[in-house]
N, C-alpha and C positions, 0 to 999 in steps of 0.2 A: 648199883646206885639208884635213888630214888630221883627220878628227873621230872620237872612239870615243864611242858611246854608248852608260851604262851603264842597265841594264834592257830587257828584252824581251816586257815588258806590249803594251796597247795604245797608249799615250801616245807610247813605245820608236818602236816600229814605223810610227807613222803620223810620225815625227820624221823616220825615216830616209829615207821616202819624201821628203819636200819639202828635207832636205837635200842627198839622194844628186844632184840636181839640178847643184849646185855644187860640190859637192864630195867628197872619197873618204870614205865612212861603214863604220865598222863595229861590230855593236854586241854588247855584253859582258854574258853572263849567268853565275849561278853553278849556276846549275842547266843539269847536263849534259846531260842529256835535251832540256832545252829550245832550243838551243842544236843539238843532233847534226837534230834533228827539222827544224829552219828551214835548216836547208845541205843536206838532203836534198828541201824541196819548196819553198822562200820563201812558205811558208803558215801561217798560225795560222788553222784550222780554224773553234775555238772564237769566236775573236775577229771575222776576218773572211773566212768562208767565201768570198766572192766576190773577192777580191782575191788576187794573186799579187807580190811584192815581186821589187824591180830585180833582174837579176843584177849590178848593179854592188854591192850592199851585200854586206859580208862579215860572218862572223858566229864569233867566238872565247868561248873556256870559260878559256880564259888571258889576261892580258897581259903579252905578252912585248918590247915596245917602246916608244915616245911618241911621243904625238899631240899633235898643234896643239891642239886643243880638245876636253875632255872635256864631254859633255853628260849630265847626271842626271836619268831620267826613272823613278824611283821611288817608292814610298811611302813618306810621310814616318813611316812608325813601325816602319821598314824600315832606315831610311835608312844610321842610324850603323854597326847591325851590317855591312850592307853595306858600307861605306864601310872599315870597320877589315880587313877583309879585303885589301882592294888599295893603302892608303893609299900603301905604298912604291912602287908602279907609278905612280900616275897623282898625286906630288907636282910641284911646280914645272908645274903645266901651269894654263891658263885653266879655269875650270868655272862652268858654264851649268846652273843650278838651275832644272828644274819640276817638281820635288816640289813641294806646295803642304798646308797645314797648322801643324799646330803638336803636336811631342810632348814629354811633362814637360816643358813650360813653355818651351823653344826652338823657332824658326823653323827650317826648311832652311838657312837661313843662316847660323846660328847654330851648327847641327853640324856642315855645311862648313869654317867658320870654326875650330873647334877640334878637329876631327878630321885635317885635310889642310895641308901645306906648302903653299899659293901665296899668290901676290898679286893674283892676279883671280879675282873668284867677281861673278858676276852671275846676276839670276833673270828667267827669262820667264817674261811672267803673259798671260792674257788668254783672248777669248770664242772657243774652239779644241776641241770636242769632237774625239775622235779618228778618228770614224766620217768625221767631215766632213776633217780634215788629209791620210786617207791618200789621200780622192778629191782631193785637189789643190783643195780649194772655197777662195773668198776669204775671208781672213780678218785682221784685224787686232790686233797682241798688242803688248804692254810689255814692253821689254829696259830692265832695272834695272842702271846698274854706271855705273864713271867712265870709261868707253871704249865707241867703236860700234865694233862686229861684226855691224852688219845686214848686210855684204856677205856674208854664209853664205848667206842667205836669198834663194830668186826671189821678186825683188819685182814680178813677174808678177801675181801671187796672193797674197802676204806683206806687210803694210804694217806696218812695225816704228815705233813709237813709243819715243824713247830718255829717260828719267831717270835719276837718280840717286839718288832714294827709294827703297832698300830697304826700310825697314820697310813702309813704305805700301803698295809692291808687294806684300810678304807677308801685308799684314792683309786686305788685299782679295781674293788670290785663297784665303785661308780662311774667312773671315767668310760672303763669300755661301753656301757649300755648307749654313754654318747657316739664313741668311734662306731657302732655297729650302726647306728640309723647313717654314717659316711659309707658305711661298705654297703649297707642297703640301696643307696643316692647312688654308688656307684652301678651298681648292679640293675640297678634299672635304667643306667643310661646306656648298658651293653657295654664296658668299659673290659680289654683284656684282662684276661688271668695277670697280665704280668703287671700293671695299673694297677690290681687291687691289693697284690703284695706286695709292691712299693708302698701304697696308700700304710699297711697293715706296719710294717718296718717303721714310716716314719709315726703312727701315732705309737707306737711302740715305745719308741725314742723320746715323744714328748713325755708319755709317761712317765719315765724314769726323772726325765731335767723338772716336770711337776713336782716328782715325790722328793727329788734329789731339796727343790726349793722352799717346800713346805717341813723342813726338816725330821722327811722320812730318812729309810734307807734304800738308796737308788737301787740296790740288789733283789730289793722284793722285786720290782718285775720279774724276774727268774724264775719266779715260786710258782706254783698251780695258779696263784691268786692273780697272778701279774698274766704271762703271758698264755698260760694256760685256759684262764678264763677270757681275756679279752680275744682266743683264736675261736671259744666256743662262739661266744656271742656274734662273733665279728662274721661270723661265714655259714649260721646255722637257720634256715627257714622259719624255725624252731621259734627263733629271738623276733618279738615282738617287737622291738626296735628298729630291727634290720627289716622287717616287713617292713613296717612305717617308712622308714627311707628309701624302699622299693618304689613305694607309691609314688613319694615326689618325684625321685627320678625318672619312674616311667611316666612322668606328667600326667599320672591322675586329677579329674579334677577338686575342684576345692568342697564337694561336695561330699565325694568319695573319699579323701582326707578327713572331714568334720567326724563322717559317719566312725571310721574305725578307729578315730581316739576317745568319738564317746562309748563302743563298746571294749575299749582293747585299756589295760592298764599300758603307758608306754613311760618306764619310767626315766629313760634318757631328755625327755620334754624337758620334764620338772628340774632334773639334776642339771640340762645346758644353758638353764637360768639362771639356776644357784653359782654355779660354778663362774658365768660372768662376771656376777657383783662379787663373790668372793677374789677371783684374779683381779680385779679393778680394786680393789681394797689393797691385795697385797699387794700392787705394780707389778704383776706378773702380763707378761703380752702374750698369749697362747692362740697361734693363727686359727689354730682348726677349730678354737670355741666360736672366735670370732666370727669365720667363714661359714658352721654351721647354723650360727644366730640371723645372720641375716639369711640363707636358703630358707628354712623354716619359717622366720617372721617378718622377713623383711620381702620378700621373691626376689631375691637373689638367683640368677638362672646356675641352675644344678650345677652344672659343666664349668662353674667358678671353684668346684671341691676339687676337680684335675689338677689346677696348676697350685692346688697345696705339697702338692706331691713335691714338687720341686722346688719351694721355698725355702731357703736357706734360715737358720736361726740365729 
């Protein structure tokens, strides 16, 4: 399959490696620099100094053709402007969402959906740092759509689980990056092992009564996408989130906070905003957005995340 994949991040790059496998990959940035620099060494320095990328992946600043399957591996508050740029290029084709988030109040899906001409849009979710995809390590993800296209994938080392829950796909790989800055919050107040697996079980729980209320289906939690990913994020040093709520809870100050969300993408910030106005629209009461909107913006003292543990719904 001829697959073009748009973004040349880390998510980008570590895609192209485990697809370049099966298939011809090339992948599309709009930033020319970035783009002339990767045809000239298959390196991204900054990203992963120790790695060199296939010479089979090719790398354009244009699209001047169509491809069997386009894949989205962007920031979802990125996404649309991106997307209005190429719209005319890459309508009529399949598109494979793992943007993950939510901006003014839409999924990935949801600007897919009204931004681009097709009829297949599907999203991969699941527990996939990218550090770990471009070594080729095993990993198992959730492909969301009314069609399989696991055969992209070496199922060597790729274990695709397939539904048809979009929503639930979506609310689960956004939600956790929120719960991870609480098991961060906890973890830097010194909080037991067994505290943070209580913590872990009940946003677990809300998850599901989310997806159960936004008329997913409540079984996605189950999937790699559901608890899978939110155990990656929720407990890995790894997850910039979970840094971040290290910080508050070990009462860094407000300085040392500024500093590492203006060098750190942290994308649970932006998503426990969205996620606000949107449960206040639907009349949804969801404690632990609640309780982490004000630690974060209000200084709410940390040790107000403990006794979510034990709140009853």
């Amino acid at each position: 399959m001829d697959i073009l994949i748009i973004g040349a991040g880390a998510y980008g790059l570590a895609l192209s490696t485990i697809l370049s496998d099966k298939n011809k990959v090339t992948i599309y940035s709009s930033i020319k620099e970035e783009i002339e620099k990767l045809k000239k060494t298959y390196k991204n320095e900054n990203l992963f100094p120790d790695i060199e990328l296939s010479k089979k992946i090719s790398f354009i600043n244009k699209i001047e053709k169509k491809y069997d399957l386009i894949v989205l591996a962007l920031p979802t508050n990125i996404l649309e402007q991106e997307l209005l740029k190429i719209k005319e290029e890459i309508k009529k084709t399949p598109i494979v969402i793992t943007s993950k988030g939510i901006h003014k109040n839409k999924f990935p899906y949801d600007i897919v959906k009204e931004n681009i001409e097709t009829d297949e849009i599907y999203v991969l979710s699941g527990p996939s740092f990218a550090k770990d995809l471009i070594k080729k390590q095993t990993v198992s993800l959730t492909l969301a759509g009314n069609k399989e296209i696991k055969e992209i994938f070496n199922e060597e080392y790729i274990s695709i689980e397939q539904t048809n829950d979009i929503i639930g796909t979506e609310l689960c790989g956004s939600l956790k990056n929120i719960f991870a800055i609480g098991t961060g919050i906890l973890e830097g107040l010194n909080v037991s092992e067994s505290t943070k697996a209580s913590f872990l079980t009940k946003v677990i729980n809300d998850t599901k009564r989310i997806i159960k209320s936004l008329n997913g289906n409540e079984n996605t939690i189950f999937m790699s996408c559901g608890i899978g990913d939110t155990i990656l994020t929720c407990t890995s040093k790894s997850s910039r989130n979970y840094t971040f709520g290290y910080l508050i809870g070990n009462k860094k100050n407000k300085e040392e906070l500024e500093k590492y969300i203006k060098e750190t993408t942290i994308e649970g910030l932006d998503t426990l905003k969205e996620y606000k106005e949107l449960f206040k629209k639907q009349g949804l009461n969801i404690e632990i957005i609640n309780i982490l909107n004000e630690i974060i913006f209000n200084n709410m003292d940390p040790l107000e995340l403990v006794k979510y543990i034990t709140m009853k719904v």
